[in-house]
N, C-alpha and C positions, 0 to 999 in steps of 0.2 A: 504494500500500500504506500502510494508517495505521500510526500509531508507539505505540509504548507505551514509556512510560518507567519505569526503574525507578529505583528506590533502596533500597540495602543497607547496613544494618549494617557498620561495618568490622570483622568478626571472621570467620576464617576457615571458620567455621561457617557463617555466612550466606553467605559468597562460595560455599558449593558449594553451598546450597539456591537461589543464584540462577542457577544453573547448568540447573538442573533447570525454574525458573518461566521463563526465556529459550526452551529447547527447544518446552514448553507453549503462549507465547507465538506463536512462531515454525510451529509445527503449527499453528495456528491460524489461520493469513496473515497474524501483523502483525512488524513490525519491532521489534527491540529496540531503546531505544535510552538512554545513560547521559550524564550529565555529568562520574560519578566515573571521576577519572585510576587509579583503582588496580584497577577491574572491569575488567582488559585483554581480558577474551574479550566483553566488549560494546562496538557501535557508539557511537563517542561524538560527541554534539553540543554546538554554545554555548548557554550558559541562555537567548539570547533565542530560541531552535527550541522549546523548552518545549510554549510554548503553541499548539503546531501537533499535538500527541499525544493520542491520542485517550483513554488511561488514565494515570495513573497508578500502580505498585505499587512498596509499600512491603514489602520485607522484613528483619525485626527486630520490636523493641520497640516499645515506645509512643514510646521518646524519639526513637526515629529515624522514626517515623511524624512526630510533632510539626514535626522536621525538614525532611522534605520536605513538609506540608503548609501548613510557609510560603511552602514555595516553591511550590506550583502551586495554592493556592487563588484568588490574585490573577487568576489567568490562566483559569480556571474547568473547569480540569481536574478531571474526579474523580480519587478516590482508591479503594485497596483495598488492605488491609493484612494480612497474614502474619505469625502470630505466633512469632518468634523468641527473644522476651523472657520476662520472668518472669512477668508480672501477664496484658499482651496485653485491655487492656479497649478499645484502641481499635482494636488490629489484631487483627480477632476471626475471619478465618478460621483454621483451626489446618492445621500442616503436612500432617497426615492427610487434609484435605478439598482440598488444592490443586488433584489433578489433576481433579476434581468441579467446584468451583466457582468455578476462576480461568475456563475455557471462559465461563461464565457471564456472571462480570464485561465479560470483551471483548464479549460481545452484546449489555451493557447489560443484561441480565436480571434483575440481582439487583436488594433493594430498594434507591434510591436520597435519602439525606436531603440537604437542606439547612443547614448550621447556621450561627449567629451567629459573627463571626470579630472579634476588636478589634484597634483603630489606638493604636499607642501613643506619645504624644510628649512631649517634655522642653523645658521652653520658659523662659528667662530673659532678662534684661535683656542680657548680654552678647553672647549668640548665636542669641537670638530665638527660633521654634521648627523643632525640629530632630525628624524621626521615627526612633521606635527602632525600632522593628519590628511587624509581626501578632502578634497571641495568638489561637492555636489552644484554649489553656486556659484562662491566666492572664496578671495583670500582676501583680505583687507588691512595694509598700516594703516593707522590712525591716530590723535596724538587722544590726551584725556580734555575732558571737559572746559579747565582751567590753565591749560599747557600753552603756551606761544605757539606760534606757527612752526615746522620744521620744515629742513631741506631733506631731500630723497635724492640720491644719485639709482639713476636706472639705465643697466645693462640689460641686451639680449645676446643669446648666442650667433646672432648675428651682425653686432656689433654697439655700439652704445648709441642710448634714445637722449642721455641726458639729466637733467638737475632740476628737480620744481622744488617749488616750495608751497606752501599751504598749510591743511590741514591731514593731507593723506595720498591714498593713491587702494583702486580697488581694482583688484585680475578678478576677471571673473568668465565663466563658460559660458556658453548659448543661453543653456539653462538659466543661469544666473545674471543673464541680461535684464530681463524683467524684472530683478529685484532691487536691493543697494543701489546697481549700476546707471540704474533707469532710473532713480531719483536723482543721480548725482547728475544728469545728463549725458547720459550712455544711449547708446543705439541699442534698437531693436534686435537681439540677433536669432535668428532663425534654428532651433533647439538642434536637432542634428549635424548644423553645419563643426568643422574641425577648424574651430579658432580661439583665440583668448582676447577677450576684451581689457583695456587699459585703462582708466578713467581716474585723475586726477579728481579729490574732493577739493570743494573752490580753490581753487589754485590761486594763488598770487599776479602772476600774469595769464592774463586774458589770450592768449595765442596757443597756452598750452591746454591742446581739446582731448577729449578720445580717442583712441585708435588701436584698431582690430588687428592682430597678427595671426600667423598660422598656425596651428595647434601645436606643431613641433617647434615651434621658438621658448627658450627657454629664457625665464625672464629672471634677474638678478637684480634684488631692492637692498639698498645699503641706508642708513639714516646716517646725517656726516652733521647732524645736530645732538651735543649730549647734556641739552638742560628742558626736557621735556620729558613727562611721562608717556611713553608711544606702547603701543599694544600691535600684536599679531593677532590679527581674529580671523577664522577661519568659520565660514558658514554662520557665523554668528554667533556660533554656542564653543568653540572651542579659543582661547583664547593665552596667550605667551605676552609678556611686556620682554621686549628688545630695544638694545640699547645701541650704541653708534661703534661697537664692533661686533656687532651681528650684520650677517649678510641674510637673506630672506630668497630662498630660490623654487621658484613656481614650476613647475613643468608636465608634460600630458602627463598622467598614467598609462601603464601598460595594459589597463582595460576599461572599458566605459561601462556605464550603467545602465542597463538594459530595462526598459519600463513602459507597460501597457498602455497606451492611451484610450483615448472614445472610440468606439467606433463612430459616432453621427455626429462628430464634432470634430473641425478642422482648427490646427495652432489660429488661424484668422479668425473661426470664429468666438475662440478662447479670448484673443487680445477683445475683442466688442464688447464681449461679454464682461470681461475681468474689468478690464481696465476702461470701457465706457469709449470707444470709438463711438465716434461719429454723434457722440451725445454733447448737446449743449447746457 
C-alpha cells in the first residue's frame, strides 16, 4: 500500500480539515502517514521514510506549504496543497474542491510542474561553508528595523553585478516572484521558467532595478558594512544574522520541487484571481 504524507497547519482548524483529507486518503487505498507528534489520529513515521510516499499534502497556508516543501522536494516527492490560509496562491486547491480533486492528485492526474528550488549557504573564514537551507521562494539580506542602510557587494559566476546600498537585496525563484519580490518591485516571473530573480529592497540609487538571471548563475552576497544588524532569511521562517565577513552564496539545487496544480485553472488565471488583475 503506498503512503501519503501529510502536513498541517498547527491550528485546530486544520487538524479537523485533516481529519476529513486522511478519510479521502485512506478511501482511496493509501496510507496516511505524519511526522507531526501533535496529529495523534495519524500514523506516524521518521523523516528519513519521507521519501518512500508516494504524495505529498499540504494543509494550511502558503507558509506551511513553504514548510513542508523543504522538506520533501529534496526527496522528489510531489506536493499538493489545500488552502487553509489567507492568500492560498501556492496551495490552490480550495476546501470546497477536496473531495473532487484530492482523488485526482493520488492518481497522478492533475497537472504536474516542475520548478527551480535554491541552495543557500553562508561561508567565512572561521567556519568555512556551512548550508542554510532550500528556498522554495526566496533568500533575503536585510538589515533590522533600527539599523542604517548597508552596502552589499554582488558577485555572479559570471562575473560581478556590483555595490548597492539600501536596505537589502532578495534572490528569489519563479515561485517566489509573487511574493517579497513582487512587493519590492520585482517582475512577474513565470513558475516553471529556470531563473533567479534579483531585487534590491529601496535601494539608495534609483538606477539600480531588478534583474533576472539564469538559473545556473550562481550569485555571491558579501555585506562590506559592519555596524548594522543584517539577517539571512530564507523563505521567511529560517533565518542567520551575518556579519561583513560572511559571504552568502545562492545557487540552483540539484532538484526542483515537483507540485500539482489545478486542473481548471491556468498561472493567469491564479494572478486575476490572487492578486486582482484587471480590478479597479
Amino acid at each position: 500500500m503506498h503512503s501519503v504524507y501529510l502536513y498541517v497547519k498547527r491550528s485546530e482548524e486544520a487538524f479537523d480539515f485533516a481529519k476529513k483529507v486522511k478519510a479521502i486518503v485512506e478511501k482511496n487505498g493509501f496510507r496516511a502517514v505524519t511526522d507531526q507528534p501533535e496529529l495523534d489520529f495519524v500514523e506516524k513515521i521518521p523523516q528519513e521514510e519521507i521519501k518512500n510516499c508516494k504524495l505529498a499534502v499540504v494543509v494550511g497556508g502558503d507558509g506551511t506549504f513553504l514548510a513542508a516543501a523543504r522538506k520533501v522536494a529534496p526527496l522528489g516527492v510531489p506536493i499538493v496543497g489545500i488552502n487553509l490560509g489567507r492568500f492560498g496562491f501556492l496551495t490552490e486547491i480550495e476546501t470546497s474542491e477536496v473531495e473532487k480533486l484530492l482523488p485526482k492528485a493520488l492518481k497522478g492526474e492533475l497537472p504536474l510542474q516542475e520548478r527551480l528550488v535554491l541552495e543557500v549557504f553562508k561561508e567565512n573564514p572561521k567556519e568555512g561553508r556551512k548550508f542554510v537551507g532550500c528556498a522554495i521562494n526566496d533568500a533575503v539580506i536585510s538589515k533590522s528595523a533600527i539599523a542604517r542602510m548597508i552596502d552589499l557587494s554582488i558577485k555572479t559566476s559570471l562575473g560581478a553585478l556590483g555595490r548597492i546600498s539600501g536596505d537589502g537585496i532578495i534572490i528569489a525563484t519563479p515561485t517566489g516572484s509573487t511574493a517579497y519580490a513582487l512587493a519590492a518591485g520585482g517582475p512577474i516571473v513565470y513558475p516553471t521558467l529556470d531563473a533567479k530573480v534579483l531585487v534590491p529592497i529601496c535601494p539608495h540609487t534609483l538606477t539600480h532595478r531588478p534583474i533576472v538571471v539564469a538559473g545556473e548563475v550562481e550569485i555571491y552576497l558579501r555585506l562590506e558594512t559592519d555596524y548594522s544588524d543584517v539577517y539571512l532569511t530564507v523563505d521567511g521562517q529560517i533565518d542567520q544574522k551575518i556579519t561583513h565577513e560572511d559571504t552568502v552564496i545562492v545557487k540552483k539545487a540539484p532538484f526542483k520541487l515537483r507540485v500539482f496544480t489545478h486542473p481548471y485553472r491556468s498561472y493567469f488565471d491564479l494572478l486575476r484571481v490572487k492578486l486582482r488583475w484587471g480590478k479597479r
